[in-house]
C-alpha positions as CSV (number, residue, x, y, z in Angstrom):
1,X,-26.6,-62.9,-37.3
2,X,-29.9,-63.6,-35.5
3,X,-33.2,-61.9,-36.4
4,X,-32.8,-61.1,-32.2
5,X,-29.5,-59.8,-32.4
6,X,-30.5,-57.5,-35.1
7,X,-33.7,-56.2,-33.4
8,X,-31.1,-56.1,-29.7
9,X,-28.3,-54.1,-32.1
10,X,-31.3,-51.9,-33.5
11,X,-32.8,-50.8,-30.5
12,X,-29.2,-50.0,-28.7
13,X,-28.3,-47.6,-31.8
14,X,-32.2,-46.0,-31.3
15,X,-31.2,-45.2,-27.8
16,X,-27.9,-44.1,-28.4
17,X,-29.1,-41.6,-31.1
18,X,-31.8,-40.6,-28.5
19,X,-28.8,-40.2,-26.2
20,X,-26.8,-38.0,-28.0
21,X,-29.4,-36.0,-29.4
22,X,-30.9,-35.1,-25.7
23,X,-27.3,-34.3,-25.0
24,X,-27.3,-31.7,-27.8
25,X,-30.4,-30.2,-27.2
26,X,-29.1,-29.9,-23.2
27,X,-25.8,-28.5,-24.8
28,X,-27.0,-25.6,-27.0
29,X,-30.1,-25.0,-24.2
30,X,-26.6,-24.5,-21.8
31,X,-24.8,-22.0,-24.4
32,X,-28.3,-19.9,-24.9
33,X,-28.3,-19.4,-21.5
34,X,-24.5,-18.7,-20.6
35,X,-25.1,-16.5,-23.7
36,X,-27.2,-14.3,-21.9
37,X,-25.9,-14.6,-18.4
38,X,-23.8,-11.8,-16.6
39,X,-20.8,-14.1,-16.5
40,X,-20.8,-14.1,-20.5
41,X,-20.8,-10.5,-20.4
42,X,-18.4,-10.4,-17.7
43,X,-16.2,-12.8,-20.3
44,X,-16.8,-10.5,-23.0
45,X,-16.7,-7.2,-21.8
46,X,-14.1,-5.3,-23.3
47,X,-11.3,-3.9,-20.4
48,X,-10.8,0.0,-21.1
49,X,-7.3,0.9,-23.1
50,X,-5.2,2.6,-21.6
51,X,-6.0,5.4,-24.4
52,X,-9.8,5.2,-23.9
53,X,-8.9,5.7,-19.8
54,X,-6.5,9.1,-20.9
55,X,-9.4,10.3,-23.2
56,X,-12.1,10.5,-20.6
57,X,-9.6,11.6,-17.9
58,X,-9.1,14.6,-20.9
59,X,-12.6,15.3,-21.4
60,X,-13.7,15.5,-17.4
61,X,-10.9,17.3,-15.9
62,X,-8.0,19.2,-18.6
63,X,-9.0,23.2,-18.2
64,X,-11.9,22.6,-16.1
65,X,-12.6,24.5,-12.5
66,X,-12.5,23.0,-9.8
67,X,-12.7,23.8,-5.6
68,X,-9.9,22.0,-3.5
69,X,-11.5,20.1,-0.6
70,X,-9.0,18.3,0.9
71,X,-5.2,18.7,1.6
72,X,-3.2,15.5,1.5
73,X,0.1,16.5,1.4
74,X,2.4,19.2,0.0
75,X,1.8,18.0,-3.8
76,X,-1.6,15.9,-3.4
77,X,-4.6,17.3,-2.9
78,X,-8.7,16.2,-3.7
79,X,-10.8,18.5,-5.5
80,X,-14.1,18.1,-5.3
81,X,-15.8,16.1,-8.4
82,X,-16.1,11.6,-8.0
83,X,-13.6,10.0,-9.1
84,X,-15.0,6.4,-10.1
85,X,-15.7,4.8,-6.5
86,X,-14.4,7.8,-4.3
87,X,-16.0,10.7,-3.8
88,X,-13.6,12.9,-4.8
89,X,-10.9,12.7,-7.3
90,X,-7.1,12.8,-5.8
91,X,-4.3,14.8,-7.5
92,X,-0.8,14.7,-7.5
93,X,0.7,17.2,-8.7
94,X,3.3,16.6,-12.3
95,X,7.1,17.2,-11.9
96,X,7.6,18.2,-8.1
97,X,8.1,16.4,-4.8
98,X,7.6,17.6,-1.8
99,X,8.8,16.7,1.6
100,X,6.8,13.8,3.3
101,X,4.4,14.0,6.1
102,X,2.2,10.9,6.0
103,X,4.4,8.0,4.1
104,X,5.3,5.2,6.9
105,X,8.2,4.3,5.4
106,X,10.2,7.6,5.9
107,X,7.9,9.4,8.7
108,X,7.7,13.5,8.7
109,X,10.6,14.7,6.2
110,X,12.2,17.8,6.9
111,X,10.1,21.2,5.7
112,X,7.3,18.4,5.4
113,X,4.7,20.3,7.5
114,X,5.8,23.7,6.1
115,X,5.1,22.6,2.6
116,X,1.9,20.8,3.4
117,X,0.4,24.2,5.2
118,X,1.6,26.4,2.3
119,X,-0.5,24.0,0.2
120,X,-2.9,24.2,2.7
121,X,-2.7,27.8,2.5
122,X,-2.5,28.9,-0.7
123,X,-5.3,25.8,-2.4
124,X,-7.9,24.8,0.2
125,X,-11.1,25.6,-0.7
126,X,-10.2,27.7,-3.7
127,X,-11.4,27.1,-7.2
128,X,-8.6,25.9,-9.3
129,X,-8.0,25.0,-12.8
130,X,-6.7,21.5,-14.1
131,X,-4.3,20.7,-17.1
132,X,-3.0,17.1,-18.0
133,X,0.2,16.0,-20.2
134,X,-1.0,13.9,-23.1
135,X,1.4,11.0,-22.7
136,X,0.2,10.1,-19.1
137,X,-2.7,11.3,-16.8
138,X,-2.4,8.7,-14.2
139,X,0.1,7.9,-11.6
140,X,1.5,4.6,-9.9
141,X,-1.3,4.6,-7.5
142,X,-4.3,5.9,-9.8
143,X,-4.0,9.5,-8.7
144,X,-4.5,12.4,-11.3
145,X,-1.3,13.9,-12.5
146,X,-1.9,17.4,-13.2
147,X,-1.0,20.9,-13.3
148,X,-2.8,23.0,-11.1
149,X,-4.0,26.7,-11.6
150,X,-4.8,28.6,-9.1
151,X,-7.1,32.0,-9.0
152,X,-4.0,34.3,-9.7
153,X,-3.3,32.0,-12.9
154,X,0.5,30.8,-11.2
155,X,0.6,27.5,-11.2
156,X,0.9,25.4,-7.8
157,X,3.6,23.0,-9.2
158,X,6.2,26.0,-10.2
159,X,5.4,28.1,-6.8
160,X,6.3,25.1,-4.6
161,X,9.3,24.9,-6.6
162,X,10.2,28.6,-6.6
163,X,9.6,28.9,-2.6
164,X,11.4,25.8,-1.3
165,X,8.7,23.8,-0.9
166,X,9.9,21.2,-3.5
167,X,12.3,19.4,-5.6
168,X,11.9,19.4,-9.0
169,X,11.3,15.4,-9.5
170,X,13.3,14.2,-12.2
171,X,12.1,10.6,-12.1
172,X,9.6,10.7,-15.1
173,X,9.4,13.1,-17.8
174,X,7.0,15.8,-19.1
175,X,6.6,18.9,-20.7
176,X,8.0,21.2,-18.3
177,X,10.9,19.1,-17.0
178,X,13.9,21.4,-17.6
179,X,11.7,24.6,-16.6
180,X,11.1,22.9,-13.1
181,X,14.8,22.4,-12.8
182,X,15.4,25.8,-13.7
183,X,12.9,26.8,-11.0
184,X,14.4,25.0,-8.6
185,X,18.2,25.9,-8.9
186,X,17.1,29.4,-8.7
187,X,15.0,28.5,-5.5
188,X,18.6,26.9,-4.0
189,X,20.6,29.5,-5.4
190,X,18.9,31.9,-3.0
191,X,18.3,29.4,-0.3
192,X,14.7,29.7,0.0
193,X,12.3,27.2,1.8
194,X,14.1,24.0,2.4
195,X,17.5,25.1,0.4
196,X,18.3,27.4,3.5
197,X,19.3,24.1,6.2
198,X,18.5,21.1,4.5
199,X,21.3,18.6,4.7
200,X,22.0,15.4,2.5
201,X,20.6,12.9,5.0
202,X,17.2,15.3,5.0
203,X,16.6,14.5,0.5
204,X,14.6,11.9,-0.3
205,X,16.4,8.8,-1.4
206,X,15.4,9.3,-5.3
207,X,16.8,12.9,-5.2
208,X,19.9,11.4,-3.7
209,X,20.1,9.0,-6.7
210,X,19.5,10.8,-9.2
211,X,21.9,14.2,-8.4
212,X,24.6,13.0,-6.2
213,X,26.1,16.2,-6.4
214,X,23.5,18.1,-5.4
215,X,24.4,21.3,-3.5
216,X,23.2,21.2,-0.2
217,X,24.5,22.3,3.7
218,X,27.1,20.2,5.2
């Protein structure tokens, strides 16, 4: 080989190790700066476990007071304390159903109205104490699931059930789930609230489902 071929050979391996080096420098400047960018952190930040979410949700809200600021329904309500992005944090309350009032796909439900003004009537604006159920604090929709005190120590949940105002809702389990069934029998047995005219086509769908031999009127 030529004295001018090795000089030509020389100076292309000089530029290709300038080359690669430049790159490299460019490459790690690139990684020192993702490194401290906000998408890195977004990369790395760690998402909340589901325990770590149940923990805090103990810590802010099991057997603290509360006022109740907003009605939603017959078994939802807002009390008045922010709840991540909202202003308020919305309830619904463990192991009953009540008739609907706002859901589009069923309209007004029969006794709806007269459960959501009992509600109404026996919550709004009073201070009221919270308890959660270990295995779950959060429903389908991100709302509190909770038991709900109110100034004479009875619990919302159970006097819904004991009055008519609701059906014990067997869909998901929890602590007092063959207590609200109990309740509610004895709240049919007697025909109070809802139990005194409802007929079959007037249950929801799930309660239909789940006890097709439910007593109700013809």
């Amino acid at each position: 080989m030529s004295k001018s071929t090795n000089k030509t050979v020389y100076a292309m391996s000089r530029r290709r190790k300038a080359a690669l080096t430049a790159a490299s420098i460019v490459f790690v400047a690139l990684l020192v700066v993702i490194d401290h960018s906000p998408v890195r952190q977004a990369w790395h930040k760690p998402a909340k476990s589901q325990n770590h979410l149940q923990s805090a949700d103990f810590e802010k809200y099991h057997g603290r007071t509360f006022t109740v600021v907003k009605i939603v329904d017959g078994d939802t309500i807002d009390i008045d304390v922010p709840d991540d992005k909202f202003d308020h944090t919305r309830i619904r309350l463990w192991g009953v159903d009540t008739p609907e009032t706002k859901n589009e796909r069923t309209g007004v439900m029969y006794f709806g109205p007269e459960a959501a003004e009992f509600t109404k009537q026996a919550a709004l604006g009073k201070q009221v104490t919270i308890y959660l159920e270990e295995r779950r604090t959060r429903g389908k929709y991100g709302r509190l699931l909770a038991y709900v005190q109110l100034p004479d120590r009875k619990y919302l949940n159970e006097v819904l059930l004991s009055q008519g105002y609701a059906y014990a809702d067997l869909r998901f389990r929890h602590s007092f789930y063959n207590k609200y069934k109990q309740i509610e029998a004895a709240a049919r047995s007697t025909k109070k609230g809802l139990w005194k005219k409802v007929t079959r086509e007037q249950l929801p769908e799930w309660l239909k489902r789940e006890r097709p031999k439910l007593l109700y009127n013809k």
